[in-house]
Structure formats: C-alpha cells, structure tokens
C-alpha positions as CSV (number, residue, x, y, z in Angstrom):
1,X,195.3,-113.4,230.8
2,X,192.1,-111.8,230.1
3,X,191.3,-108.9,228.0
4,X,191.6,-105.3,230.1
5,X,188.2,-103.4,229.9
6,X,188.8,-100.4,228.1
7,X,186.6,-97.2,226.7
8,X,187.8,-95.6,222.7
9,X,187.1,-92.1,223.1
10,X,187.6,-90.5,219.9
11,X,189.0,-86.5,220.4
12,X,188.9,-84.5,217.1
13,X,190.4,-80.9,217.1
14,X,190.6,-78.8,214.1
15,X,194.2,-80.0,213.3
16,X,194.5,-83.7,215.0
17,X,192.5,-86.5,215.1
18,X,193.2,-89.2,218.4
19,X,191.5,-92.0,219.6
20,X,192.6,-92.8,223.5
21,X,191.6,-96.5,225.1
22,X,191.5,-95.8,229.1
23,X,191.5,-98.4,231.5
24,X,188.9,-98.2,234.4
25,X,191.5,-96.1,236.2
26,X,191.2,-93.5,233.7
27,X,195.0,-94.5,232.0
28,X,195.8,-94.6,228.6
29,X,196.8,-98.1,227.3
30,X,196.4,-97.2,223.2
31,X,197.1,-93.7,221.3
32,X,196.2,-93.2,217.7
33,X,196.6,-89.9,216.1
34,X,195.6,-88.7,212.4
35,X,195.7,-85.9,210.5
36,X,193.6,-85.5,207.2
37,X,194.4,-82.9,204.4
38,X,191.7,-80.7,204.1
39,X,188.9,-80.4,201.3
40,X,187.3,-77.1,199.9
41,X,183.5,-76.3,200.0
42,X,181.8,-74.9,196.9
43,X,183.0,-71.8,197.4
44,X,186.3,-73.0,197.5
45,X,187.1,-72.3,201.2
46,X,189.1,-74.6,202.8
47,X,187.0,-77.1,205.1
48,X,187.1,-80.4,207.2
49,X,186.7,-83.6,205.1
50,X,183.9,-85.7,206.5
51,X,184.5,-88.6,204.5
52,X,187.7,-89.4,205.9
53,X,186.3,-88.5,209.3
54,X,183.8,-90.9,209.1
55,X,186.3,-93.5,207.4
56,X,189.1,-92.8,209.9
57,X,186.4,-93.9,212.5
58,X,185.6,-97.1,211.2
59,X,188.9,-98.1,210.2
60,X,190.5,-97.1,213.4
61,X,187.3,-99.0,215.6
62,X,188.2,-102.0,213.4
63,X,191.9,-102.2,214.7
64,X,191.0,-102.0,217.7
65,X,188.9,-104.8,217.9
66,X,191.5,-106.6,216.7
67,X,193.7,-106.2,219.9
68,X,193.2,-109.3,221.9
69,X,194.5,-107.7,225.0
70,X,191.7,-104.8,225.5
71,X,187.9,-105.2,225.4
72,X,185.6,-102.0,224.3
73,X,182.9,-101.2,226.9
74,X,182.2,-98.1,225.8
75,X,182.7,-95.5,222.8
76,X,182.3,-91.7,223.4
77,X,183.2,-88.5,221.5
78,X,184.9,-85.1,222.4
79,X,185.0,-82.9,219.4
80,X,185.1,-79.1,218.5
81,X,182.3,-76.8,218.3
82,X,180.7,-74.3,216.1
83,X,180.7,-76.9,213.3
84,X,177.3,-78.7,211.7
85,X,176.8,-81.7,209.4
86,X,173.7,-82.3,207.7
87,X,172.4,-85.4,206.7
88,X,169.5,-86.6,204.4
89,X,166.7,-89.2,205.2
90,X,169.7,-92.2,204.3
91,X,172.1,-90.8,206.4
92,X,174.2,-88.9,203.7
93,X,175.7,-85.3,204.2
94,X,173.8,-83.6,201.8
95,X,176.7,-80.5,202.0
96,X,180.3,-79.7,203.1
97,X,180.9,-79.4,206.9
98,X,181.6,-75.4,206.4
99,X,184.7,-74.4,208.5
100,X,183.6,-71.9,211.3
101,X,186.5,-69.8,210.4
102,X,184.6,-68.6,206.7
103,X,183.5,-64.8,206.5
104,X,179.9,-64.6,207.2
105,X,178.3,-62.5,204.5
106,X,177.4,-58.8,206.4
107,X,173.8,-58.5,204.6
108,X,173.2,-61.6,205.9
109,X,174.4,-61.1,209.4
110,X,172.4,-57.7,208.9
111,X,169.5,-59.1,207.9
112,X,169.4,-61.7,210.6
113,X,170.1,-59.0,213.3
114,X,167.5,-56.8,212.4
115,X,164.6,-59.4,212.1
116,X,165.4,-61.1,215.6
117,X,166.0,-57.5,217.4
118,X,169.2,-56.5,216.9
119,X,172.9,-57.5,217.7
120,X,172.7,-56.3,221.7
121,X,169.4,-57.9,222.5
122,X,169.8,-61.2,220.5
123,X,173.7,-61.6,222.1
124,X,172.2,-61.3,225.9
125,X,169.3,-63.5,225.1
126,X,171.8,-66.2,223.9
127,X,174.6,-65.7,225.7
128,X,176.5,-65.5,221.8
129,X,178.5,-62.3,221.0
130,X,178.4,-61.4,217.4
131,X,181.0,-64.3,215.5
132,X,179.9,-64.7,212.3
133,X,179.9,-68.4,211.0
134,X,181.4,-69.2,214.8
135,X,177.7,-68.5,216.1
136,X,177.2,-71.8,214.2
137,X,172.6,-71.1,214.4
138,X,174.1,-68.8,211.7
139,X,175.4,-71.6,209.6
140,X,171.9,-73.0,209.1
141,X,170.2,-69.5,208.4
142,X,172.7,-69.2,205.8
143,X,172.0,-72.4,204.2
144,X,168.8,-71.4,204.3
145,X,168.7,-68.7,202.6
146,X,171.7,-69.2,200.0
147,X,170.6,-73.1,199.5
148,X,167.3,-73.6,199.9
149,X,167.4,-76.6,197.9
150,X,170.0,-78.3,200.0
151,X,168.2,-77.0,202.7
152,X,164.9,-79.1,202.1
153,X,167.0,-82.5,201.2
154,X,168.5,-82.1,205.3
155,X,166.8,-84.3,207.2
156,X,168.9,-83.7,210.4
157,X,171.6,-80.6,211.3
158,X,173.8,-82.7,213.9
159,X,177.0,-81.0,215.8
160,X,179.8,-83.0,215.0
161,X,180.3,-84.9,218.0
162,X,176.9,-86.1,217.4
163,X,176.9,-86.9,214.0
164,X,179.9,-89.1,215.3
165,X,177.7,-90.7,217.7
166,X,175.2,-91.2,214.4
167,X,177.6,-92.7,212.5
168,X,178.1,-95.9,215.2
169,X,174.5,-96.1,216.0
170,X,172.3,-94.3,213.1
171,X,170.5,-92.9,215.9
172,X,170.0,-88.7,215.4
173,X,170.4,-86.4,218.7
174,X,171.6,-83.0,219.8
175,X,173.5,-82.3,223.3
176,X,173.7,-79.6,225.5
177,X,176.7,-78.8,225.4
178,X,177.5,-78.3,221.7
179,X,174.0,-76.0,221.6
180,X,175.0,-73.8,224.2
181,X,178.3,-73.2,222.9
182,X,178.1,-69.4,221.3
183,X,175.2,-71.0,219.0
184,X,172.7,-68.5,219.2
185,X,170.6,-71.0,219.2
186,X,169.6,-71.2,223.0
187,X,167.5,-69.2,224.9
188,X,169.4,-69.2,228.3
189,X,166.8,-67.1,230.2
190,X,164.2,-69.1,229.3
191,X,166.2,-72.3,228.5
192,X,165.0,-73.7,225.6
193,X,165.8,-73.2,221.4
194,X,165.5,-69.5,221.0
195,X,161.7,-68.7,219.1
196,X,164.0,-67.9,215.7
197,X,165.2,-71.3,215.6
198,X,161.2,-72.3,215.7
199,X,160.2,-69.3,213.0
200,X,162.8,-70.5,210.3
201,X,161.8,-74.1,210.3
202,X,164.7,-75.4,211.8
203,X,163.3,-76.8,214.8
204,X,162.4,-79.9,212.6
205,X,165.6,-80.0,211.5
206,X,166.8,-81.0,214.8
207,X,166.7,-84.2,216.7
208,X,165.6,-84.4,220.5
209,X,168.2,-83.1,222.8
210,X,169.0,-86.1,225.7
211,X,171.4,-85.7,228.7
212,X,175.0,-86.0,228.4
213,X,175.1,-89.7,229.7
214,X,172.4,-90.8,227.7
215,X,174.0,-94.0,225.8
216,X,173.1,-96.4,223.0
217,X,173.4,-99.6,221.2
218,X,176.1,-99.9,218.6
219,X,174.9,-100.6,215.0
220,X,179.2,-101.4,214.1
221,X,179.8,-104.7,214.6
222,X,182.3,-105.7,217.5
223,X,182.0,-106.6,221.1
224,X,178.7,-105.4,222.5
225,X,179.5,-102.3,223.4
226,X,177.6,-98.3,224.4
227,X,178.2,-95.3,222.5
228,X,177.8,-92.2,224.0
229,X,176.4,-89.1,222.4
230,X,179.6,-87.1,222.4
231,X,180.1,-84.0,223.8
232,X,182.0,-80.3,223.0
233,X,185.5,-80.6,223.6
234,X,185.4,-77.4,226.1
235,X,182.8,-78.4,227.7
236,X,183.7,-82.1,228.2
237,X,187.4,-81.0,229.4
238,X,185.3,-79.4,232.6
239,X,184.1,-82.3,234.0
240,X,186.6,-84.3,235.3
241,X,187.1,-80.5,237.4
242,X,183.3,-80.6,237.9
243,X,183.3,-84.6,239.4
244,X,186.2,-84.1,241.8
245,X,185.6,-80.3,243.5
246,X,182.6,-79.2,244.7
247,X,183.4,-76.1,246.0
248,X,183.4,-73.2,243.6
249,X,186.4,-72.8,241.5
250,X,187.6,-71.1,238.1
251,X,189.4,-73.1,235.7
252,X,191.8,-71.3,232.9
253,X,192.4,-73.3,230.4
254,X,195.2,-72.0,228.7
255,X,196.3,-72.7,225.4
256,X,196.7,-69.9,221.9
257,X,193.3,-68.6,224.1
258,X,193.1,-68.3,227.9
259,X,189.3,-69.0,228.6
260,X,188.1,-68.4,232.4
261,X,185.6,-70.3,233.1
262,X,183.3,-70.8,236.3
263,X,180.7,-73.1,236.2
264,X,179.1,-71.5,239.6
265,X,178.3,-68.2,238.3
266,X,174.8,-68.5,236.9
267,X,173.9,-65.0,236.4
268,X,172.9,-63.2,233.2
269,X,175.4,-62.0,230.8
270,X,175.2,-58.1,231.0
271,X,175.9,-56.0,227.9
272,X,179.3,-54.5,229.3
273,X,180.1,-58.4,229.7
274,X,179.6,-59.3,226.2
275,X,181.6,-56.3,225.0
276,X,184.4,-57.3,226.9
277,X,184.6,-61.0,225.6
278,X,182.4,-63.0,227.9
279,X,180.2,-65.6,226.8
280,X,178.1,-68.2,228.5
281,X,178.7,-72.3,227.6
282,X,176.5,-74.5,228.6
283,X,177.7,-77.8,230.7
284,X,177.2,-80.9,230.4
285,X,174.4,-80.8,233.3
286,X,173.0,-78.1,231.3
287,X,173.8,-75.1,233.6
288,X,175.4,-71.8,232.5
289,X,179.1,-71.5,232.8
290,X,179.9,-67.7,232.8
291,X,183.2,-67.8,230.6
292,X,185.7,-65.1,229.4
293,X,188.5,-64.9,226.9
294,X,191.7,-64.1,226.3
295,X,193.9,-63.9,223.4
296,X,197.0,-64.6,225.8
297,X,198.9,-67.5,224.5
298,X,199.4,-65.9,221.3
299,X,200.8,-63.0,222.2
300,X,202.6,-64.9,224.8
301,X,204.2,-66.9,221.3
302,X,204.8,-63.2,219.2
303,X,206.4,-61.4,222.2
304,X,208.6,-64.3,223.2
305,X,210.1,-64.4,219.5
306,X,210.8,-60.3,219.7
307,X,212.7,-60.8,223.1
308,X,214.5,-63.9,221.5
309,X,215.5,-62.2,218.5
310,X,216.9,-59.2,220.3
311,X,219.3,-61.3,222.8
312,X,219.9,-63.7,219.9
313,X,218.3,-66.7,222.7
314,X,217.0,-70.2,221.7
315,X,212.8,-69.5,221.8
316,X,212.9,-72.9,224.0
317,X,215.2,-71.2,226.8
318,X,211.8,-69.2,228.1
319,X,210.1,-72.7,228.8
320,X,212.1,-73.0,231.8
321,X,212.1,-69.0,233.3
322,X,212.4,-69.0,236.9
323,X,210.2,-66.6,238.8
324,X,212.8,-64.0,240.1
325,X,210.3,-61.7,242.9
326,X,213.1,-58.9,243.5
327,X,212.9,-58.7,239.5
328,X,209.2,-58.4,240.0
329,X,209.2,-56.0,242.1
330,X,211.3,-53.5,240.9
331,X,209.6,-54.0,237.3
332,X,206.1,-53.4,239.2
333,X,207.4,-50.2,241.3
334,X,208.2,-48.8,237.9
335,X,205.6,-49.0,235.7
336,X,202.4,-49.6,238.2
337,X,201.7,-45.8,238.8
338,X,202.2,-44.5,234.9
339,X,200.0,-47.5,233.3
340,X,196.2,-47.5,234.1
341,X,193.7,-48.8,232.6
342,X,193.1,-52.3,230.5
343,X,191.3,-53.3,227.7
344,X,191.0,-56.9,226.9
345,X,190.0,-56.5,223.6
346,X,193.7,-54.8,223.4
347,X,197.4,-56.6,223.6
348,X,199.3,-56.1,226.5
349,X,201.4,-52.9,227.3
350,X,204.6,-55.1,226.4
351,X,203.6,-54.6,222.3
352,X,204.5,-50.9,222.8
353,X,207.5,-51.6,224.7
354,X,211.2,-51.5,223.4
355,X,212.7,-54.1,224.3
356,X,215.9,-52.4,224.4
357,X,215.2,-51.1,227.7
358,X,215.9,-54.2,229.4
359,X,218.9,-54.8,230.6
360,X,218.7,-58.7,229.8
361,X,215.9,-61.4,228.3
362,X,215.0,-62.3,231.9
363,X,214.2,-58.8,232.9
364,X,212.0,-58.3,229.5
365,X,210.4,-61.7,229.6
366,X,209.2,-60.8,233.5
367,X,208.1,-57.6,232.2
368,X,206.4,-59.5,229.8
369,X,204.4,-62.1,232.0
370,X,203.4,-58.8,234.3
371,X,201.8,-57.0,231.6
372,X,200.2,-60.1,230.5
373,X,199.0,-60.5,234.0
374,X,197.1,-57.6,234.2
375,X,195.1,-58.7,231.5
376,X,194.7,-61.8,233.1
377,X,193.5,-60.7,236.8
378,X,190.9,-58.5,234.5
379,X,189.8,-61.4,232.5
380,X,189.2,-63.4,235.4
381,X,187.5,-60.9,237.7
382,X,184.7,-60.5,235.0
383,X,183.5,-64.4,235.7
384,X,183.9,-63.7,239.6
385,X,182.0,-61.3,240.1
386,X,179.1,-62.3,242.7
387,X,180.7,-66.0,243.2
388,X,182.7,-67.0,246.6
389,X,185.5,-69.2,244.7
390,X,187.7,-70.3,246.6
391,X,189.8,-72.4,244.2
392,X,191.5,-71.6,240.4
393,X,193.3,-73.9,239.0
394,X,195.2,-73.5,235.7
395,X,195.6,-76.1,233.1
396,X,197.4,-76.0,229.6
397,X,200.8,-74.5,228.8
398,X,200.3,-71.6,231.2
399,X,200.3,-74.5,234.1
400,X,204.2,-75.1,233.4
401,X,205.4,-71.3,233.5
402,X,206.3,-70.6,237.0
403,X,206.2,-66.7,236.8
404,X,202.7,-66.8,235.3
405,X,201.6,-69.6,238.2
406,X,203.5,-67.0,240.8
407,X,202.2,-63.7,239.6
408,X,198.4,-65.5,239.5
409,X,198.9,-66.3,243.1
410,X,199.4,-62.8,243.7
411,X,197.0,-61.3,242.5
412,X,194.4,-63.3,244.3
413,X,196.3,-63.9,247.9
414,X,192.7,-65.0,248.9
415,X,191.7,-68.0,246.7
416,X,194.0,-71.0,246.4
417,X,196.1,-71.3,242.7
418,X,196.7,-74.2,241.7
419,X,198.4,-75.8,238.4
420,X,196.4,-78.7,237.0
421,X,197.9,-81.6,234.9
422,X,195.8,-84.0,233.3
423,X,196.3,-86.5,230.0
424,X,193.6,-85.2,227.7
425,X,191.2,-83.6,229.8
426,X,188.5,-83.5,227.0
427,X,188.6,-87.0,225.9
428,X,189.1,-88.2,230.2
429,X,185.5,-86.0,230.4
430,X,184.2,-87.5,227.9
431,X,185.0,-91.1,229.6
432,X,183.9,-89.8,232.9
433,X,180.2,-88.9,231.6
434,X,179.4,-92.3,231.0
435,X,181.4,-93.8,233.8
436,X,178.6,-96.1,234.9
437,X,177.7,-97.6,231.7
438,X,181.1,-99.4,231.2
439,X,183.4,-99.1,234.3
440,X,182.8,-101.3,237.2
441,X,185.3,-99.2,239.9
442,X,184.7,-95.9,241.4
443,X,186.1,-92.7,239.6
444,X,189.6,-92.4,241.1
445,X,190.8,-89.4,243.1
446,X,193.9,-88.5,241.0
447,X,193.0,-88.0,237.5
448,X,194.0,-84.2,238.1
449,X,197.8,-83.6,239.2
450,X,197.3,-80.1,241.4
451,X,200.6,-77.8,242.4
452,X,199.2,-75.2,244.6
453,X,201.2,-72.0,244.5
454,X,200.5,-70.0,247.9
455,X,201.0,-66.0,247.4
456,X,202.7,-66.2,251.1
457,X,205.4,-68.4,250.2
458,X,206.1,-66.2,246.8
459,X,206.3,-63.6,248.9
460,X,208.3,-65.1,251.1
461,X,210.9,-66.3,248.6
C-alpha cells in the first residue's frame, strides 16, 4: 500500500503546541500536541522558551518521517502574533523571545509617541491602537534603546512563524500577515514599513517580505519536501473562509475574544474607530481586514459561574441552553426602553444585574446572552459600515450556543447567519496557502460545516 501524501503543519498558540498531518482532502490522519514549561527573560518575566520550540520541531519532524504510511509534501506554520525572535549572523537567538503580555515601560512608550507624532496620528497611520509590547514594532525600539549591544549582534528580527520557517530552511523572511498584525510597523495608507521603522535602523534588520505562498527547499533531512513561510494564526484561520466565499461576509471568531472581522472593508480606520477597539490586520493577499474586538467570551465564562453559583447548577448545564423566544421576548420588552446606550470598552449590563431577580438560571442566562448581544450587534456594525455583506458566519465556542446563533440572526434579519465548524481553521489555512505546491486534487468544497440560522424561522418558533 503506498504511503498517503500528507502536509505537517505545525500550530503554536501561547499555551499548546500541535503539529496536524492532512491528507489532500484536508483530514487529519496524525495529531501531536505539547506543552513546554515556560522560561523567564532577564528581567525575570515569564516568556516562551525557544529552545524547546525549535527542539520540539525537530524531534517531532523526525517521528514523523518515521511513519511508513504518510509521506510529507509539504511543511507550513500557523503561529501567534506580536512575538519577535532575533537571530545573529549563525542563526542564534541573540535574546529571549519577550512575551507580548510584559508592561511596556511609559517613558518609553512616551518617548516613542512624541517623536513619531503622537499616539492618534501614529495609531491611524498603522492601523495599531496603543498596546504596549502587543504593538510588537515596539519590542525592537525597546531593544534598541535598553540593549543596544544586543541590538547590534541581531542580524535578523523574524516573527515567529517565520523564524520557524528559518529553522527548516536557514532561509530569513518576513510575511504579511504577521507585519500587519497591530505591529505599528506598516504604513497601511501608503503600504509599505512605516518611515520610523527606516529612521531607527531597523529596516536592515529585516529580511525581504515574499507572498504568503512563497515556498522553499528544506535544509532537514527527510523526503524532499517545501516549507512554507508560515503565517499569523488569525490571519491564516481566514483563508479557508476567503478560498470558499466570494461574496462579502464577516466572520466572528469567537473564543475568550470575539473579533469581527471583514476582509471587504478596505477603508481607513477613523479615530472614533480606534477608540472603540478596531484595528486593521492585514491578509494573507496583503489587503486590509477592518477588524473589531470584543472581550465577550470572558465575561460570557465570569457571568455564567455567578448564575451557577446562585441556583447551585453544574457550569456544564449552560453548554446545552435552548433558545426559548417567548423568554426573549418578555426579557427584551422589559429592559429595551430603560437601557440605552453601549460602550464596548465596558461589560455588559448583566455585571450590574442581581441575579436574584430571575426567577430561574434559564431566565438569567437569556438575560445574559441579550445583554451580551447588544454588545455584539455594536461590535459588528463598526466593521460594516459601507460594505454590502451578505453573509456572517460564526466560528468558535459561540457557534455551539443556540441562543447566541438565534439572537445574531435577529439582529441582522437581512444577512444570512451562519455557524461555522472547521478542525483547526488556522493550521487548514495554513495548508490551503500552499495548496499547489504539494496537493495534486482540487481544494474540496466542505472543509467548513455551515448551519444557517434564518431570523424568520426564530421568529417563527
């Protein structure tokens, strides 16, 4: 029996490590998942550690080659963003990979700010609200100015789905879509690296960007195979959305954050934009995706626990709600004309509510999901504006809660809701983007489960 032709794509998050094989239809035949305990940079703050990164890689690719019954076409990467390593003239990080999460020292921030023309202007010009060591152009200033010896021994600043790439091939590039991921290092008006990127010396510092697809030979040993370039894992999960629909949609990926995202509105951030959350990514094609966010999921996780603990109910009970529209609509009669008004930079009204108003955990957990919605409907209006979508679909935990899918479908009785499932959307993108270079079929039609939820028939129920 010969061997089944199989892409590794390794997915790293902040917390787990996988590494999927997918056959050409885009199933996974191998899992492998990892965890690694994490190190401490010099100032003792905890941070991801490379060298079992790049370890875990080889080690993993090794076994894998080992498996008589699959044969790697292909390697690609799908990792988180906002994260830099730096590496010498050999190839050797010269530092720690600094964990995005690490205060950002406020002279510093200031000092950056004022030299580059201020918090407002900067933000619009690169689609980056203020976020400290998340605006990861930062991270470099800061090594910069704090290191300036470590500074002159990097020979190359790579994102980490690219240093990935560098550690199979030994071949330096940047990508797209980790630069114009809340960087502020990309000039989106005028799309190129922003002119402080050019005034600080860093431009050398970087290697040439190339196209998502762009792949390379392998230096590891093994089959012949390509390795990709690797990609940002947000960006990388919109793709297989991107390569099936071509008519303009908004996907909300839902997880601890709900980000809206539509990859058809192209227009300019605006200030009142970036105060209210929004950000622009860009995709793997290198266009703007007008984005917004939403700290939903977690207060979802906090306000669930309060309901539970006052009924004395299992937390794993409000998986399984039932959307109950009678419910609804008494709930909405009652509180839509005495609550105006929503900030998203706010929780819900339900933080201020007491929960022993409600008669039962159904009633509060409905009450719940409708003050969550009203964030929601604002959250995604702000990356409509001036598009004609006529699709969302919803994937990640939200997808599964049928009140949430039923109250979307209300609010927008005009666009088609849909819940999405897909296995591993980022690392599937990240196979998709080199589809050509290793998979001899055509990209299949049902990598994306869709439910479509029609406001009529809720209505109607």
């Amino acid at each position: 029996m010969s061997a089944i032709p199989v892409i590794a794509v390794f997915d790293v998050g902040k917390t787990n490590k996988k590494l999927f094989l997918f056959d050409e239809n885009y199933k996974i035949v191998f899992e492998k998942s990892a965890r690694f305990i994490e190190t401490v940079d010099e100032d003792g703050f905890p941070c991801e550690n490379v060298e079992s990164l790049r370890l875990s890689v080889f080690d993993s690719l090794s076994e894998v080659f080992r498996l008589k019954e699959f044969q790697v076409k292909a390697v690609n990467f799908s990792t988180y963003g906002a994260s830099f390593v730096y590496v010498d003239e050999t190839g050797k990080t010269v530092c720690p990979l600094y964990n995005y999460l690490k205060p950002y020292p406020e002279e510093l921030s200031k000092e950056f700010y004022s030299k580059y023309g201020g918090e407002e202007r900067f933000s619009l010009a690169t689609a980056s609200p203020v976020l400290g060591s998340l605006n990861s152009g930062l991270q470099v200033y800061r090594v910069k100015r704090e290191n300036p010896e470590i500074f002159n021994k990097i020979k190359y600043a790579l994102h980490l789905p690219q240093y990935m790439s560098f550690l199979l091939t030994g071949e330096p590039y940047s990508d797209l879509t980790s630069i114009g991921c809340h960087t502020g290092m990309w000039d989106f008006e005028n799309n190129r690296y922003h002119e402080w990127i050019q005034r600080e010396g860093i431009t050398m510092k970087l290697p040439p960007v190339v196209p998502a697809n762009k792949v390379l030979a392998a230096l590891f040993p093994g089959n012949k195979y390509k390795v990709g370039v690797g990609l940002h894992d947000s960006s990388a999960a919109l793709i297989p959305y991107l390569m099936n629909f071509h008519e303009p949609f908004v996907l909300i990926s839902t997880g601890t954050w709900c980000i809206s995202l539509n990859p058809f509105n192209h227009q300019p951030l605006t200030v009142e934009e970036l105060k209210e959350d929004c950000l622009s990514y860009l995709q793997y094609q290198g266009k703007p995706v007008k984005a917004s966010r939403l700290f939903a999921g977690m207060e979802h996780e906090q306000q669930v626990k309060r309901i539970a603990d006052h009924f004395n109910k299992n937390i794993i009970s409000f998986r399984t709600v039932s959307f109950e529209p009678e419910l609804i609509a008494r709930l909405k009669n009652k509180t839509d004309n005495k609550e105006d008004g929503v900030n998203l930079n706010k929780k819900s009204h339900f933080a201020d509510r007491e929960i022993s108003e409600f008669k039962d955990e159904i009633e509060a957990y409905h009450q719940l999901m409708i003050d969550i919605m009203q964030l929601q409907i604002e959250s995604v209006q702000l990356v409509l504006k001036g598009t004609k979508v006529t699709r969302i679909f919803v994937d990640g935990g939200f997808s599964k809660n049928s009140v949430y899918m039923h109250l979307l479908s209300l609010a927008f009785p005009h666009i088609e809701v849909y819940a999405a499932s897909m296995a591993q959307a980022s690392a599937v993108g990240a196979a998709l983007v080199i589809h050509k270079e290793w998979n001899r079929k055509a990209i299949p039609n049902d990598i994306i489960n869709l439910t479509y939820y029609s406001a009529n028939q809720t209505l109607a129920l």
